[in-house]
Backbone as CSV, one residue per row, in Angstrom:
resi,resn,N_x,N_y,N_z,CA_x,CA_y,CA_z,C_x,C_y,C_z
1,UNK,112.727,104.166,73.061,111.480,104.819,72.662,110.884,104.132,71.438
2,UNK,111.814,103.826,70.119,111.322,103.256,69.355,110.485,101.761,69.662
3,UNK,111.445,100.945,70.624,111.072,99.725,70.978,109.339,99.782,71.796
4,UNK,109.474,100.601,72.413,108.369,101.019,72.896,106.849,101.557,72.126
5,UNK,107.294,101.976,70.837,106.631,102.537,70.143,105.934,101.251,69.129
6,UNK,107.051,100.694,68.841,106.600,98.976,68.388,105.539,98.282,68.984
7,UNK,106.283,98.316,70.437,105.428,97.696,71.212,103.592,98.019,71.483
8,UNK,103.357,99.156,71.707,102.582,99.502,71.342,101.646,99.549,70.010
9,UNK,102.009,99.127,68.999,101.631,99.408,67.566,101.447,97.902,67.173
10,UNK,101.786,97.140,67.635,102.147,95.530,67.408,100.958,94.996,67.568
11,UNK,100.532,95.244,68.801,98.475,94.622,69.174,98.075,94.645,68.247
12,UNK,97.822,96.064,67.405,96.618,96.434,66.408,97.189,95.662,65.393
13,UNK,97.722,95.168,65.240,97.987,94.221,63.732,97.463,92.622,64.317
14,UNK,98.153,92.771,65.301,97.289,91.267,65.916,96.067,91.147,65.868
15,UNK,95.481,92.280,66.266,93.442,92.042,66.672,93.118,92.407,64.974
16,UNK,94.023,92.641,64.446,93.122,92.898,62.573,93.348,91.511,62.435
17,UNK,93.913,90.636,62.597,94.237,89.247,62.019,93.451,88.656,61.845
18,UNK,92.527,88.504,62.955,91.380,87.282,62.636,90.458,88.199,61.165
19,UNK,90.311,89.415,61.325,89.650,89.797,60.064,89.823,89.612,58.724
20,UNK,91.522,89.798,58.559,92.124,89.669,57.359,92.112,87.987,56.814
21,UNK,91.851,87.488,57.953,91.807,85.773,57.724,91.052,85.808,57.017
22,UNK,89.486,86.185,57.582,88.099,85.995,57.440,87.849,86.167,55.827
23,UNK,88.911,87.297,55.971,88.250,88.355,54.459,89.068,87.283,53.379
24,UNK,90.062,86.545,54.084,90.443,86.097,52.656,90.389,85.219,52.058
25,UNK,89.839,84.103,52.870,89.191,83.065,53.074,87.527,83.531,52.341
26,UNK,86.918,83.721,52.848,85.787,84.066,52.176,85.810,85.274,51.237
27,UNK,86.573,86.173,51.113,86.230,87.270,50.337,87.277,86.988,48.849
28,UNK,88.752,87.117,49.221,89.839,87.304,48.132,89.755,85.437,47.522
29,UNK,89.523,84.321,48.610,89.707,83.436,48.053,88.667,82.987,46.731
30,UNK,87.289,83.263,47.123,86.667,82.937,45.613,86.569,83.513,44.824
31,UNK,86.581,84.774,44.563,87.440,85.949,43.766,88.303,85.081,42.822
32,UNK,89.494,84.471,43.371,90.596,83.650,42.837,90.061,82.576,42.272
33,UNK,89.080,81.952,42.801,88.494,80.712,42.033,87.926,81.074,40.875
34,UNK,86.731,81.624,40.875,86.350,82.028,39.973,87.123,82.735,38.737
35,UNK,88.095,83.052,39.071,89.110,83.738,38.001,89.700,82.589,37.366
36,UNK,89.737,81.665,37.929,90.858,80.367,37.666,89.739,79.485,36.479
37,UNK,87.835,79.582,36.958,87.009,79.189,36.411,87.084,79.755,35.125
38,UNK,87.198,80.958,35.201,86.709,81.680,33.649,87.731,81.107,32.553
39,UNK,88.659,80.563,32.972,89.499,79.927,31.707,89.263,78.530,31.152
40,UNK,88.170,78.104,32.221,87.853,76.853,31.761,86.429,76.548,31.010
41,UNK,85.852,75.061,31.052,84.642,74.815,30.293,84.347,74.290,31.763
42,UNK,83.262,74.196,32.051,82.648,73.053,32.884,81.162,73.374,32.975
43,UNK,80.633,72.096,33.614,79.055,72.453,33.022,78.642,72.199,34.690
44,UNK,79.277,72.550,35.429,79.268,72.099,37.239,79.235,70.632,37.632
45,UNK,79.231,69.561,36.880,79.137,68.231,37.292,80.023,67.898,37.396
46,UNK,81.120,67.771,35.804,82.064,67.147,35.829,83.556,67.964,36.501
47,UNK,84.926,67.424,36.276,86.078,68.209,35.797,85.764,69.141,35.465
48,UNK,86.650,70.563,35.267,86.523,71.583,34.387,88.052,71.613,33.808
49,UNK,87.605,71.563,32.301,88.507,71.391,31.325,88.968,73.054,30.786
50,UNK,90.346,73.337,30.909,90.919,73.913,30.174,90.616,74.072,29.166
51,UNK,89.825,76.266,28.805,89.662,76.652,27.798,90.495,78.050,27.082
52,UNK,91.378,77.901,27.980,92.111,79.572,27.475,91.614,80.520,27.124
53,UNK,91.520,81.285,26.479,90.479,83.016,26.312,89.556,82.577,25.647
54,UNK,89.120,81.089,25.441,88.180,81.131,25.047,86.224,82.082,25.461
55,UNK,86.771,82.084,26.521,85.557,82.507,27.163,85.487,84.135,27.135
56,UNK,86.572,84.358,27.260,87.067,86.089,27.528,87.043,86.505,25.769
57,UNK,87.459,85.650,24.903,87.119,86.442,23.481,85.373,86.124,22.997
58,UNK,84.285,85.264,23.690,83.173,85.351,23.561,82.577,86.377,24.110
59,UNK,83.207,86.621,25.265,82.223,88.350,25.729,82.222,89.548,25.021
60,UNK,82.911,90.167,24.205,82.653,90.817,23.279,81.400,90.519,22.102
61,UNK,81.543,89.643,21.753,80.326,88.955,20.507,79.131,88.643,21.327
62,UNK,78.850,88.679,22.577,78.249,88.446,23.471,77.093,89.747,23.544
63,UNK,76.041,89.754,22.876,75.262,91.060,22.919,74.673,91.450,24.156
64,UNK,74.337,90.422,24.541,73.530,89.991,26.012,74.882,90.948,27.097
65,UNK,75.612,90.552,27.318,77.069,91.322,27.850,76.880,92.865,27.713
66,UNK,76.847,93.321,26.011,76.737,94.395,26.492,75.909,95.224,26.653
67,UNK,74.649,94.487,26.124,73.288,95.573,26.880,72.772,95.238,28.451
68,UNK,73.331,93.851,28.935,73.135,93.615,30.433,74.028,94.790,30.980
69,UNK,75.462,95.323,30.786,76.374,96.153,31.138,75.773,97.248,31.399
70,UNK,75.236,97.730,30.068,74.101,99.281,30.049,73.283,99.187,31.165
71,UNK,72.291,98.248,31.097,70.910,98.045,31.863,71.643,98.406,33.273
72,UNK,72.704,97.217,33.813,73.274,97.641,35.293,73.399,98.961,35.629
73,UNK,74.175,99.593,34.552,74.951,100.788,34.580,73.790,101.887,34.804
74,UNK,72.994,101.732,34.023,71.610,102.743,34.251,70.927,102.618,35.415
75,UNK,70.969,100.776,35.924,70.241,100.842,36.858,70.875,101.160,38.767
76,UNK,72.129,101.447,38.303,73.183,101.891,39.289,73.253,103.593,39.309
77,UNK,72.728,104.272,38.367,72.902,105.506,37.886,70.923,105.623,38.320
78,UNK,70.589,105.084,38.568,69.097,105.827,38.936,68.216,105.639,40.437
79,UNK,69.290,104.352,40.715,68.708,104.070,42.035,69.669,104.853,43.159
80,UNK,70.723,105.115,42.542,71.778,106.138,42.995,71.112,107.365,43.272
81,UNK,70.741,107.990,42.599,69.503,109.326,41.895,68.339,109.037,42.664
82,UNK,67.794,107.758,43.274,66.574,108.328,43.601,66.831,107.827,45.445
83,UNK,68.122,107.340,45.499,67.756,106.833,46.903,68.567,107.967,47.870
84,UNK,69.920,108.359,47.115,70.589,108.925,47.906,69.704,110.716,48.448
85,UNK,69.084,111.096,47.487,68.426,112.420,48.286,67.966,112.340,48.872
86,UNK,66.734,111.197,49.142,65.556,110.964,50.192,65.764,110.152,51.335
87,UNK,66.959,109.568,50.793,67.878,108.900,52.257,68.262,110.087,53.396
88,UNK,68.786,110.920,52.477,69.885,111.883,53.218,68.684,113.117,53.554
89,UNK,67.721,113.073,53.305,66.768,114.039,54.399,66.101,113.234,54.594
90,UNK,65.717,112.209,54.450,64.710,111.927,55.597,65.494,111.039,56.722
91,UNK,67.055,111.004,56.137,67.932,110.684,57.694,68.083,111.332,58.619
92,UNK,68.135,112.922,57.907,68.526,113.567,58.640,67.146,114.247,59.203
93,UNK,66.068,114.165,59.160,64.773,114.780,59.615,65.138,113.419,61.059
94,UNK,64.901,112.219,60.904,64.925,111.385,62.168,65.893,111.607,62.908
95,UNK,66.729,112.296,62.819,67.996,112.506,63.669,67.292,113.751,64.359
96,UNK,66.586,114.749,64.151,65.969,115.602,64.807,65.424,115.493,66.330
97,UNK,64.792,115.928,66.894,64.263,115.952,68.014,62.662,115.729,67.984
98,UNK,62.077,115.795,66.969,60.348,115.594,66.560,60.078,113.843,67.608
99,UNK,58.930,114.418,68.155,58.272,113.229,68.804,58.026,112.104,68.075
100,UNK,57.236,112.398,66.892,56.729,111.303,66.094,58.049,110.771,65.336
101,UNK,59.043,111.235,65.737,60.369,110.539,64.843,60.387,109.167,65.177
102,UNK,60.364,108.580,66.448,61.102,107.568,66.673,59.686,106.159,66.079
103,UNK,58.284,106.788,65.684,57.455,106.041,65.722,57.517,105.968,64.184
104,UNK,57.582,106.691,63.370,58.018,107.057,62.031,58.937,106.096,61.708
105,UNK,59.989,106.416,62.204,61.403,105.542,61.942,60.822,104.286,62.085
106,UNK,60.763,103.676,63.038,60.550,102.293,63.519,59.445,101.528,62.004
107,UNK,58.306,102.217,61.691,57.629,101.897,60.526,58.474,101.744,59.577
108,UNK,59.204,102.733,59.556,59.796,102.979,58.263,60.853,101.851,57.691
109,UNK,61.480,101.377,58.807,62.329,100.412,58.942,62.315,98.902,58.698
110,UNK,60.654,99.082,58.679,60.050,97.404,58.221,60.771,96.350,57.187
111,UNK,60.818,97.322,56.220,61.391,96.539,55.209,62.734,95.923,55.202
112,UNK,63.765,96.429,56.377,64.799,95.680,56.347,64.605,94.381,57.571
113,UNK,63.623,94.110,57.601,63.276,92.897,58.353,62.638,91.740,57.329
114,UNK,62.629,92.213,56.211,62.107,91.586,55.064,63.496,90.755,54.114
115,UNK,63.017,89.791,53.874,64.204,88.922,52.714,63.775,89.535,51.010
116,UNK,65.381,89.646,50.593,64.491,90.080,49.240,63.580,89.348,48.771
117,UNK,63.865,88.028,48.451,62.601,87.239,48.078,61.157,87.629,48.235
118,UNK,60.766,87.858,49.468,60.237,88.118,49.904,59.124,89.328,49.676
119,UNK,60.275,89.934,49.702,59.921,91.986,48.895,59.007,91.895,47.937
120,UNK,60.676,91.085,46.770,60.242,90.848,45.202,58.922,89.928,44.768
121,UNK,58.261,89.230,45.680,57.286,88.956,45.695,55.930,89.369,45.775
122,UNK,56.125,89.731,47.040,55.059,91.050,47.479,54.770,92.212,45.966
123,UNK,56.272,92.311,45.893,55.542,93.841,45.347,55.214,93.078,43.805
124,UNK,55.031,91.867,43.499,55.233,91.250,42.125,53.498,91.324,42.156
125,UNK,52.838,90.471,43.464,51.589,90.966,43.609,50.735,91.943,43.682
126,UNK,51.327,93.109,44.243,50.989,94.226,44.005,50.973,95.260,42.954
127,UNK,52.451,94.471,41.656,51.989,95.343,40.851,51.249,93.886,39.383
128,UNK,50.620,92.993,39.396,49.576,92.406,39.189,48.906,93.114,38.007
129,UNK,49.079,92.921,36.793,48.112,93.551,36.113,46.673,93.784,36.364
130,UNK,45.808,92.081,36.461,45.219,91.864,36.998,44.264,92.346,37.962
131,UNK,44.959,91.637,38.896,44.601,91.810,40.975,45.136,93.216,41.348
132,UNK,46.271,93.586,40.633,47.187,94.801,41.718,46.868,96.163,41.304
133,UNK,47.746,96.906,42.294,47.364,98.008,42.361,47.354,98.419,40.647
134,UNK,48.010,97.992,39.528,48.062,99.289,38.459,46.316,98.622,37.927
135,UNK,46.081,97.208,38.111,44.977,97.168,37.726,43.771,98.871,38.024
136,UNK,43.864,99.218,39.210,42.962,100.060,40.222,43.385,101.421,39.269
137,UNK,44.574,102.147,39.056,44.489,103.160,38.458,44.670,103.506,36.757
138,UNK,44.601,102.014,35.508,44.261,102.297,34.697,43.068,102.503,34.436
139,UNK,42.143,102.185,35.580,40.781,102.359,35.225,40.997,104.030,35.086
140,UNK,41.239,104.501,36.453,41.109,106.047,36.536,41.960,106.754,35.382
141,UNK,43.611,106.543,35.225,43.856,107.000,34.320,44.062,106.725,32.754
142,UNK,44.066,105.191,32.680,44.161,105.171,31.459,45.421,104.678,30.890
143,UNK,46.432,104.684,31.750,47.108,103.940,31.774,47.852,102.429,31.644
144,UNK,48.776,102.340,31.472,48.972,100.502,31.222,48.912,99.976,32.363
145,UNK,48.128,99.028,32.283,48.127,98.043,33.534,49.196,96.682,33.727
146,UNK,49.860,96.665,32.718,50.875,95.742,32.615,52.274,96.393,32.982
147,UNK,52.533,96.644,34.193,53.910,97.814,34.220,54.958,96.482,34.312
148,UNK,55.293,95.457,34.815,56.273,94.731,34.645,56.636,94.032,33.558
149,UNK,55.107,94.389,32.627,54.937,94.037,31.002,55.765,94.715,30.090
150,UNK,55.353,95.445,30.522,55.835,97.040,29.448,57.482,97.347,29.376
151,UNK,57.854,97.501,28.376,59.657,97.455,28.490,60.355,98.751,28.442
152,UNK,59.056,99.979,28.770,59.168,101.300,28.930,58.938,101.435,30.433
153,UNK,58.341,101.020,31.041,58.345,100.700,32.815,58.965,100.010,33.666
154,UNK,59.233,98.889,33.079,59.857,98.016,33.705,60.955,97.954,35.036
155,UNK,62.032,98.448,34.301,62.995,99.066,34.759,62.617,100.021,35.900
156,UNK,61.410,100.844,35.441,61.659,101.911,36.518,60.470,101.041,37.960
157,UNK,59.650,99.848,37.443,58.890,99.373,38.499,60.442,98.818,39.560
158,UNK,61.399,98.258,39.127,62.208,97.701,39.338,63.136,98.618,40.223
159,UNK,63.269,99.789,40.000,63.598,101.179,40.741,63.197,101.704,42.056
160,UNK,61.730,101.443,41.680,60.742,101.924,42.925,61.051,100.536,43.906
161,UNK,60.861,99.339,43.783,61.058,98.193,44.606,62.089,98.261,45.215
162,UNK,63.055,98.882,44.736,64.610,98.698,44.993,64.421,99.648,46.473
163,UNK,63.921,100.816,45.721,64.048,101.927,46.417,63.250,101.746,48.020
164,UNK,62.173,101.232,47.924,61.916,100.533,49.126,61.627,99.813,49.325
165,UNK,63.238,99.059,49.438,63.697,98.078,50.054,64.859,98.466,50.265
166,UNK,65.858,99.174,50.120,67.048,100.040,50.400,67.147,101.071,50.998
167,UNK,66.062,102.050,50.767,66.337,103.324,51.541,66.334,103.464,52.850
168,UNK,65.473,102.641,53.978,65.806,102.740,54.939,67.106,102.353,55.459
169,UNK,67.432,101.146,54.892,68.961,101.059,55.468,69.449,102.482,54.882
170,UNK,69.878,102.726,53.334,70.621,104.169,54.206,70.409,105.275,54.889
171,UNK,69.223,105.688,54.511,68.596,106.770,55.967,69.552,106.271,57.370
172,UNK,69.640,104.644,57.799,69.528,104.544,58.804,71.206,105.364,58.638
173,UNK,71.858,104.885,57.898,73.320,105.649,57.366,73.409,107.215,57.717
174,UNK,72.559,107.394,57.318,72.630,108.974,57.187,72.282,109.696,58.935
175,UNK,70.997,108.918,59.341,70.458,109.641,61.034,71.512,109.232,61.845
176,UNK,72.322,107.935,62.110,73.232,108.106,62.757,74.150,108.899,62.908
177,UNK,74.995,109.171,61.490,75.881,110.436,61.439,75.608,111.907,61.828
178,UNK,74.401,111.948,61.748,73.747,113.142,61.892,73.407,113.648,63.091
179,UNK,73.212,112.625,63.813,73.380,112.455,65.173,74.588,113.091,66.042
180,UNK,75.898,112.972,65.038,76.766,113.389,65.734,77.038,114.848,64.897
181,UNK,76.679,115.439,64.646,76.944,116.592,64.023,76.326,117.597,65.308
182,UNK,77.466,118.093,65.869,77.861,118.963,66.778,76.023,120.144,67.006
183,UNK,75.588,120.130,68.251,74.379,120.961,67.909,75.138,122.687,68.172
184,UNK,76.209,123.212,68.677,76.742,124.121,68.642,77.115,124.401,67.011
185,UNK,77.162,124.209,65.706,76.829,124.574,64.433,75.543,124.995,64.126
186,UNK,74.743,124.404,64.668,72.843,124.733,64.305,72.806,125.832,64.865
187,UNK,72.819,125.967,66.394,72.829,127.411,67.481,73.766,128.228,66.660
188,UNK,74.884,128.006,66.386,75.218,129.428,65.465,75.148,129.919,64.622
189,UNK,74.537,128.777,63.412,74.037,129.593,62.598,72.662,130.131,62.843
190,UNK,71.812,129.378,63.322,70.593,130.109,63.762,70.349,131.845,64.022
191,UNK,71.504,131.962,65.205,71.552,132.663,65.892,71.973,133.769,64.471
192,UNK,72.955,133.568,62.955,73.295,134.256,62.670,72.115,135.086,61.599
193,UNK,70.993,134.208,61.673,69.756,134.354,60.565,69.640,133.453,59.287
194,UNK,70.109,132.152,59.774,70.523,131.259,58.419,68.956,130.149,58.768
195,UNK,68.514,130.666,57.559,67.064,129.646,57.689,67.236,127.361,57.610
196,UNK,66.270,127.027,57.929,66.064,125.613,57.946,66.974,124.856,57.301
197,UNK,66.748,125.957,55.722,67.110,125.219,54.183,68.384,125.343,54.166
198,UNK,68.847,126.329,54.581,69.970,126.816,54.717,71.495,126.031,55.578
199,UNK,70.814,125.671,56.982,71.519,124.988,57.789,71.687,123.451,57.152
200,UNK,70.482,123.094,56.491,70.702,121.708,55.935,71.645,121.454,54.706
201,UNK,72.092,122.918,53.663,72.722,122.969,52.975,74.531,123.419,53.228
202,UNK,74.796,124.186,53.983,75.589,124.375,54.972,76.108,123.839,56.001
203,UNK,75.951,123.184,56.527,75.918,122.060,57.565,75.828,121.144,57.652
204,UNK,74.909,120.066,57.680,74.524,118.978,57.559,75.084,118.190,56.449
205,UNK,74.715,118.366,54.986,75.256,117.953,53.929,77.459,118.412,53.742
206,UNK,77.441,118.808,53.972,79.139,118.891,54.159,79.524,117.745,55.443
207,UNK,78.744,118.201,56.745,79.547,117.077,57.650,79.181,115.612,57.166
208,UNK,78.172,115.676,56.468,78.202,114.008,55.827,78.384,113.679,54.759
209,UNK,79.386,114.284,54.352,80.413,113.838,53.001,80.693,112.456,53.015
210,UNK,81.455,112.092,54.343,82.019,111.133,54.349,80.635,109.894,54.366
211,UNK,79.409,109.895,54.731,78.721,109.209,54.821,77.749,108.899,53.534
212,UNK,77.934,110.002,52.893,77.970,109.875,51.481,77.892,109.432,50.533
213,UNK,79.745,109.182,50.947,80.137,108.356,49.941,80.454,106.801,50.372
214,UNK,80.331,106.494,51.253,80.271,105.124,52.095,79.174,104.678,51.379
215,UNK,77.752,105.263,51.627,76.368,104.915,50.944,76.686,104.625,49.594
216,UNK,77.058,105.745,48.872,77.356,105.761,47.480,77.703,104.264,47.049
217,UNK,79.311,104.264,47.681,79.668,102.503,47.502,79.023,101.830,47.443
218,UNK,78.298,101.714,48.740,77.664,100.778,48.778,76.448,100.505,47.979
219,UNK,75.696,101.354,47.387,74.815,100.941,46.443,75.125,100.982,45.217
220,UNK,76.714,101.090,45.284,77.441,100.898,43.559,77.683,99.289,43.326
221,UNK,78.002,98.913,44.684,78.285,97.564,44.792,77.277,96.250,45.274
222,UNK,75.826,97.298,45.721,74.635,96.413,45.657,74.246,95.930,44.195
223,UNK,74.262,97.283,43.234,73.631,97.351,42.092,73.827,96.270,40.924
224,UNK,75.483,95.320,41.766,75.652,94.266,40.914,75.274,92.771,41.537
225,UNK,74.464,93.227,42.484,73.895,91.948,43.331,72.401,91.720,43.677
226,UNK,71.712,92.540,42.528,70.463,92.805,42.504,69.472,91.704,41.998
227,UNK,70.240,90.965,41.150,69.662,89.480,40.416,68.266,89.054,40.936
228,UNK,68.257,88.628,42.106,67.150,88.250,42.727,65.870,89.182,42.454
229,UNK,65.985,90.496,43.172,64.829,91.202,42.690,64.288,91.125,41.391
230,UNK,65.262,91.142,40.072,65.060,90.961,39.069,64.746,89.859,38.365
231,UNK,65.168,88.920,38.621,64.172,87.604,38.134,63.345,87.389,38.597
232,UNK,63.039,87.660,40.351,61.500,87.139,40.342,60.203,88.521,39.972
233,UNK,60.853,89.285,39.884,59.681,90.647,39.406,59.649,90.805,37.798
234,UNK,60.749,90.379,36.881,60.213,90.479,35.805,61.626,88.844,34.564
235,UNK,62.295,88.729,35.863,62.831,87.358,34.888,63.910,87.580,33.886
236,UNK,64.009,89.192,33.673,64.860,89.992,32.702,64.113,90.895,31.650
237,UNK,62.788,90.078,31.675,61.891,90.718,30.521,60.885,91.893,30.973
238,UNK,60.378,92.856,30.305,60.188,91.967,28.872,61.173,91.546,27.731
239,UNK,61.321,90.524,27.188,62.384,90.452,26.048,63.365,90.253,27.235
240,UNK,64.139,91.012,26.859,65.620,91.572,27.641,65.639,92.371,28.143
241,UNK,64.641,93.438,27.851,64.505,94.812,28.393,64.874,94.655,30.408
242,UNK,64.990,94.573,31.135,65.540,94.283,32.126,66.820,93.371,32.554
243,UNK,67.315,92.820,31.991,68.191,91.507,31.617,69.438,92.211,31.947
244,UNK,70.002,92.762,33.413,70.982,92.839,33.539,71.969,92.159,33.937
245,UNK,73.536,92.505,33.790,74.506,91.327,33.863,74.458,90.669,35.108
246,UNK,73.952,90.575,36.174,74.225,89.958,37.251,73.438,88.492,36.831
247,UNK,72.048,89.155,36.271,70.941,87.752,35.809,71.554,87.303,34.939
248,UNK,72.230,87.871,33.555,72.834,87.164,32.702,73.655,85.950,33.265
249,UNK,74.778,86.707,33.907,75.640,85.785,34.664,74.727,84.603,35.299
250,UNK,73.450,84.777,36.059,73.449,83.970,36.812,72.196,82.448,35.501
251,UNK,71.870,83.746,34.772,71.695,82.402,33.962,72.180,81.731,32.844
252,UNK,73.198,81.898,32.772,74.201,81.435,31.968,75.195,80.294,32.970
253,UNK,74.960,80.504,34.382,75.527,79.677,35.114,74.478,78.167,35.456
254,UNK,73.507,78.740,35.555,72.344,77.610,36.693,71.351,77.389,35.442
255,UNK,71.094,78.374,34.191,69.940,77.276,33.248,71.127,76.928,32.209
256,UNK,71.865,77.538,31.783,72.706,76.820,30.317,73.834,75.990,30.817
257,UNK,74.005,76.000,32.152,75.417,75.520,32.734,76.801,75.665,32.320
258,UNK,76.872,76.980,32.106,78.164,77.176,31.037,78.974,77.869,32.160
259,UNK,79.139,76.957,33.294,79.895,77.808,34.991,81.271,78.565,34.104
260,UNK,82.085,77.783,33.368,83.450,78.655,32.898,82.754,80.080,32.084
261,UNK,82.015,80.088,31.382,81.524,81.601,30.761,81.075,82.349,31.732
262,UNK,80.213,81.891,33.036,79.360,82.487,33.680,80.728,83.183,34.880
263,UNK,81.374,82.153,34.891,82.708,82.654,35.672,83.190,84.284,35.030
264,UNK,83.876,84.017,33.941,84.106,85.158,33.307,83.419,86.529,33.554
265,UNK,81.717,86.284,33.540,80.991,87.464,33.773,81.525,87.824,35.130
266,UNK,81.287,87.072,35.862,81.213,87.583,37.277,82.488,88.055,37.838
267,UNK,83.900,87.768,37.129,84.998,89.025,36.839,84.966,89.859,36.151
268,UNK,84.147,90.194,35.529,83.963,91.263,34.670,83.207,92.362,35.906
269,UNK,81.867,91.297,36.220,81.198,92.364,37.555,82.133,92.871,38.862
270,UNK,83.065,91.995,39.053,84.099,92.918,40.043,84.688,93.468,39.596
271,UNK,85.498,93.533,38.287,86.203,94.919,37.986,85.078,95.683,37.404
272,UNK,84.010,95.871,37.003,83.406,97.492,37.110,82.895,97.606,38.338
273,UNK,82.470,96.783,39.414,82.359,97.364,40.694,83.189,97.931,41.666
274,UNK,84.659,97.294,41.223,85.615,97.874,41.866,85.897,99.383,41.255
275,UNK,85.738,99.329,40.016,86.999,100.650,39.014,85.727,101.516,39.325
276,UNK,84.095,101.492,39.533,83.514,102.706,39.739,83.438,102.638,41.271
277,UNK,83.510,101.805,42.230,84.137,102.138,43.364,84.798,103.304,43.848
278,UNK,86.322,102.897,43.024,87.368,103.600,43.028,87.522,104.863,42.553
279,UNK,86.458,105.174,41.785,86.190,106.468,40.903,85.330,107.141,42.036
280,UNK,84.562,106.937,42.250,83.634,107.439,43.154,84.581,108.163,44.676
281,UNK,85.314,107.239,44.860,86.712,107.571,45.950,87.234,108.912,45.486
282,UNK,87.595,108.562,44.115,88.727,109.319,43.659,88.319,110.763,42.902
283,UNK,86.999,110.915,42.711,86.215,112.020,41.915,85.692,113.129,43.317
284,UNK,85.390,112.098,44.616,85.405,112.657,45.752,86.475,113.229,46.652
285,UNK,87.588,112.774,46.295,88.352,113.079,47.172,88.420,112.880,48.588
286,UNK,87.729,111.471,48.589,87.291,111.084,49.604,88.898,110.832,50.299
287,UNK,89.640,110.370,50.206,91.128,110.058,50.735,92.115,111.060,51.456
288,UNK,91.582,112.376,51.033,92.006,113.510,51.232,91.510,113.640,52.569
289,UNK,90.217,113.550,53.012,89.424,114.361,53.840,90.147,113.812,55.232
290,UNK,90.374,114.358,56.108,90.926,114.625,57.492,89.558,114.734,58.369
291,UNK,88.618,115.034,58.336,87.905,115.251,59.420,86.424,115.180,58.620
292,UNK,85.572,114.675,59.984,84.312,114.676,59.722,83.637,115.768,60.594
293,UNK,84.661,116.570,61.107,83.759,117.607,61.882,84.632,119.179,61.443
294,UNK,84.664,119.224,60.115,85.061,120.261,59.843,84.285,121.607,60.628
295,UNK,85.323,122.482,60.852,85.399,123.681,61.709,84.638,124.061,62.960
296,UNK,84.715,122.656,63.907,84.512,122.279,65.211,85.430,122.616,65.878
């Protein structure tokens, strides 16, 4: 029986193989490089010469380090805040039965057919002191027309872009799951006098815990790969005022060429993407959970 039980259990380690290759080869192996980088000097041309903590006792004295840290951290803490509610109903409104859903959705979805570049461009024109839209409503209100100027906006123009350009992918997160959420829960509570608001708070939001926090991750671990949007919509500035560590890192790598410092950052960005990862797991209790169809 045991032999049998082996036997059976033996495949599934085989068919994970080619994955675990994949992942480690491309995922764990430059991870390792780059770790091996941060101890050195190199300017990407030559050799890289052996620097010992040199690099790891500059990130502290490193101011740029720790207000890029903040900036991420805030900007992981707001796009978190503004994507995950409107993801998670208006995922779950397309998961509905409404006619105009599927024509809705399909619009809605545009933007993940878009390259960030692309986005961050667009919307760089659009918000245009100038030509763009804020030009059109400081007339009316009075307002600054320089919002990628301004180091009180900035950030949050940088929010809104994010926001759509992300939210449909997780909506799309959210209507799938939702999809499978049993319609014998809706019929009974219905039936028991539990209104709209009610079933969506009761229902819906509990069976997609788990989808949740998948999203969650995942825009904990976008939030340190955001660089692009951010240099071409505002470069880091004004000043610094936008200048989070991913851009730091990346220009400390490609304009000062300092690849061994720039190395360093970018272990620094996997262990706080991992340790609030892991928090996020672990504050959820996500590990615990047994079922996605609680009391089915």
């Amino acid at each position: 029986m045991t032999s049998a039980t082996t036997r059976v259990q033996r495949p599934g380690a085989l068919w994970a193989a080619p994955a675990l290759i994949f992942f480690g080869i491309f995922g764990l192996a430059p991870i390792v490089i780059v770790a091996g980088l941060s101890f050195t000097t190199w300017d990407g041309l030559g050799n890289p010469e052996w620097a010992g903590l040199h690099n790891w006792r500059t990130l502290p004295s490193d101011k740029l380090v720790g207000s890029g840290l903040m900036i991420t951290l805030t900007l992981t803490v707001l796009t978190w805040a503004t994507q995950t509610p409107l993801a998670l109903a208006f995922g779950a409104w397309a998961a509905g039965p409404q006619r105009i859903r599927a024509v809705v959705s399909t619009i809605f979805f545009l933007p993940l057919l878009l390259s960030t570049a692309a986005i961050a461009l667009i919307w760089q024109a659009l918000l245009d002191p100038t030509f763009g839209l804020p030009a059109q409503w400081s007339e009316l209100t009075g307002l600054s027309a320089n919002v990628l100027g301004d180091p009180d906006l900035a950030l949050w123009a940088i929010v809104f872009v994010l926001l759509w350009q992300f939210l449909p992918f997780h909506m799309l997160l959210y209507q799938a799951a939702a999809k499978q959420i049993p319609a014998s829960l809706y019929e009974a509570a219905e039936i028991d006098g539990a209104s709209p608001l009610q079933r969506f708070w009761r229902i819906t939001v509990p069976q997609l815990r788990h989808t949740i926090i998948a999203s969650s991750v995942l825009m904990i671990v976008g939030s340190m790969t955001y660089f692009e949007t951010v240099l071409l919509l505002t470069g880091g500035g004004p000043g610094t005022a936008t200048r989070i560590l991913p851009l730091h890192m990346y220009l400390k790598g490609f304009s000062a060429f300092e690849m061994g410092y720039a190395s360093a950052i970018a272990v620094l960005l996997v262990a706080v993407g991992t340790g609030l990862s892991l928090l996020v797991v672990r504050v959820s209790g996500y590990s615990q959970m047994t079922s996605e169809r609680e009391g089915v």
